[in-house]
C-alpha positions as CSV (number, residue, x, y, z in Angstrom):
1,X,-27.9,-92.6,-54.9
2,X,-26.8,-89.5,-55.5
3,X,-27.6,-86.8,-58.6
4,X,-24.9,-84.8,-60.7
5,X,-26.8,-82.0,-62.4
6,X,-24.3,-81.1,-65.4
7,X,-25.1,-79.1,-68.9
8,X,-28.9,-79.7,-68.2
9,X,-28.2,-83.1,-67.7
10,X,-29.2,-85.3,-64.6
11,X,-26.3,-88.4,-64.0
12,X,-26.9,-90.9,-61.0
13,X,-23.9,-92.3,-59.0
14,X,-22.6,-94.2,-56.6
15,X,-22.4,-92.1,-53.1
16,X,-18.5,-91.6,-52.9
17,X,-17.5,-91.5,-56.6
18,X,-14.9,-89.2,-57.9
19,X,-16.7,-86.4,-59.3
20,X,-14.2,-86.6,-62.8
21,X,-14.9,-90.1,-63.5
22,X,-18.9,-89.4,-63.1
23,X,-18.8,-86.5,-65.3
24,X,-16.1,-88.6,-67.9
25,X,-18.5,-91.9,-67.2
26,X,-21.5,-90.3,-69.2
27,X,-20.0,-88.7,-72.1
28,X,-19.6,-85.2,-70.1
29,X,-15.5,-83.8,-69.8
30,X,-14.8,-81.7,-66.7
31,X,-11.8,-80.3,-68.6
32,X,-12.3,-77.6,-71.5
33,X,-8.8,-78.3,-73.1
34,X,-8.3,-81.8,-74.3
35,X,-8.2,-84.6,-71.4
36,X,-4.7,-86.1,-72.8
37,X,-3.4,-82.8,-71.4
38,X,-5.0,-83.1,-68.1
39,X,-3.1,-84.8,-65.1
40,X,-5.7,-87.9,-65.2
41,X,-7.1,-87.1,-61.6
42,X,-3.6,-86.5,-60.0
43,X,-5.1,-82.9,-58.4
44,X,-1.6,-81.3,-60.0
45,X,-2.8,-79.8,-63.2
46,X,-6.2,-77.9,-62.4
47,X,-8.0,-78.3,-65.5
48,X,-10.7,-80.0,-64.2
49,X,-12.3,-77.0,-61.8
50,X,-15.5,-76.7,-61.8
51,X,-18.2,-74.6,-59.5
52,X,-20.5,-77.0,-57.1
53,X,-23.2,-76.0,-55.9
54,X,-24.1,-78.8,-52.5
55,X,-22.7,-80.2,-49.9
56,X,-18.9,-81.6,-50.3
57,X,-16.4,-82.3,-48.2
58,X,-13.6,-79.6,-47.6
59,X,-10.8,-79.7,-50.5
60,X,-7.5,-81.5,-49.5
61,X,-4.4,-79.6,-49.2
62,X,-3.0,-80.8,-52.5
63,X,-6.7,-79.5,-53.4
64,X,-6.0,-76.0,-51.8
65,X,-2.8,-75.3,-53.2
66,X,-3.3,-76.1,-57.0
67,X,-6.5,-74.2,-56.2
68,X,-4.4,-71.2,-55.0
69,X,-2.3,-71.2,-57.9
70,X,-2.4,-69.0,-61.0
71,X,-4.1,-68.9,-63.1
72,X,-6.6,-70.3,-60.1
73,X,-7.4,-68.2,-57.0
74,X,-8.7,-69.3,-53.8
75,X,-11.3,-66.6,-53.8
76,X,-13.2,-67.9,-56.4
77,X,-14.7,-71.1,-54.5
78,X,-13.8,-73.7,-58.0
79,X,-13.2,-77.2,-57.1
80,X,-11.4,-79.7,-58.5
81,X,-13.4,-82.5,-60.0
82,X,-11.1,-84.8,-59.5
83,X,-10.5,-84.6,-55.9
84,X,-13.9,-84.2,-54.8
85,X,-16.7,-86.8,-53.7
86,X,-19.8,-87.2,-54.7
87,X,-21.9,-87.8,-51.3
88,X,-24.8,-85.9,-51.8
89,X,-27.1,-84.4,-55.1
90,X,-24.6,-81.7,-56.6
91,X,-25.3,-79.3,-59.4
92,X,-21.8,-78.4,-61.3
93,X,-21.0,-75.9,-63.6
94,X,-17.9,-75.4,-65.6
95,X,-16.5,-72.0,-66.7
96,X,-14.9,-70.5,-69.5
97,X,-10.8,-70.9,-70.1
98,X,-8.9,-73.6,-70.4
99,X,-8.5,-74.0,-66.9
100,X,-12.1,-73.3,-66.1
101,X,-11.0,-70.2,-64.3
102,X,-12.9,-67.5,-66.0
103,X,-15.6,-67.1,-63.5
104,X,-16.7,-63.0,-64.1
C-alpha cells in the first residue's frame, strides 16, 4: 500500500488511486482556490498542480498541454493531481498561487 507524504502528513492508499481524491479523501485540498472552481478531476483547469517527489507514470497529453499553458510552464516539472496515479510512496508539495504555479 502505498504512502502520500502531504503538509507533514503520512496518508495510505490504494496502489492506483487518483492522487486528488487521496489528498480530498483525508481532509487535505490539492487546489489553493476553492474546489467548486476546480474542473473536478477533468485535467482542464490546472488548479490542482502539485510538485511529486517519486516515481509516477509520465503525464498524459491532456496532462502536458494544460501543463504547458499559462499561467503553467512545462519547465517547472508540477503535476496535476488529478491525472496522476498513486503506484508507489510519493511525497507532494503544493505551491503558492492559485494555480499552484508559484514555484521560485
Amino acid at each position: 500500500m502505498p504512502t502520500v507524504t502531504f503538509e507533514g502528513e503520512r496518508i495510505q492508499c490504494e496502489t492506483g488511486a487518483r492522487l486528488r481524491n487521496v489528498l480530498l479523501d483525508a481532509g487535505h485540498s490539492p487546489h489553493n482556490g476553492p474546489t467548486a472552481l476546480s474542473c473536478h478531476g477533468l485535467g482542464t483547469c490546472g488548479t490542482c498542480a502539485v510538485e511529486i517527489e517519486g516515481a509516477v507514470a509520465e503525464p498524459t497529453a491532456r496532462e502536458r498541454a494544460r501543463l504547458d499553458f499559462p499561467p503553467h510552464t512545462a519547465e517547472r516539472g508540477l503535476r496535476l493531481a488529478c491525472q496522476v496515479r498513486v503506484t508507489d510512496d510519493l511525497t507532494v508539495t503544493k505551491h503558492d498561487g492559485f494555480w499552484g504555479h508559484r514555484t521560485e
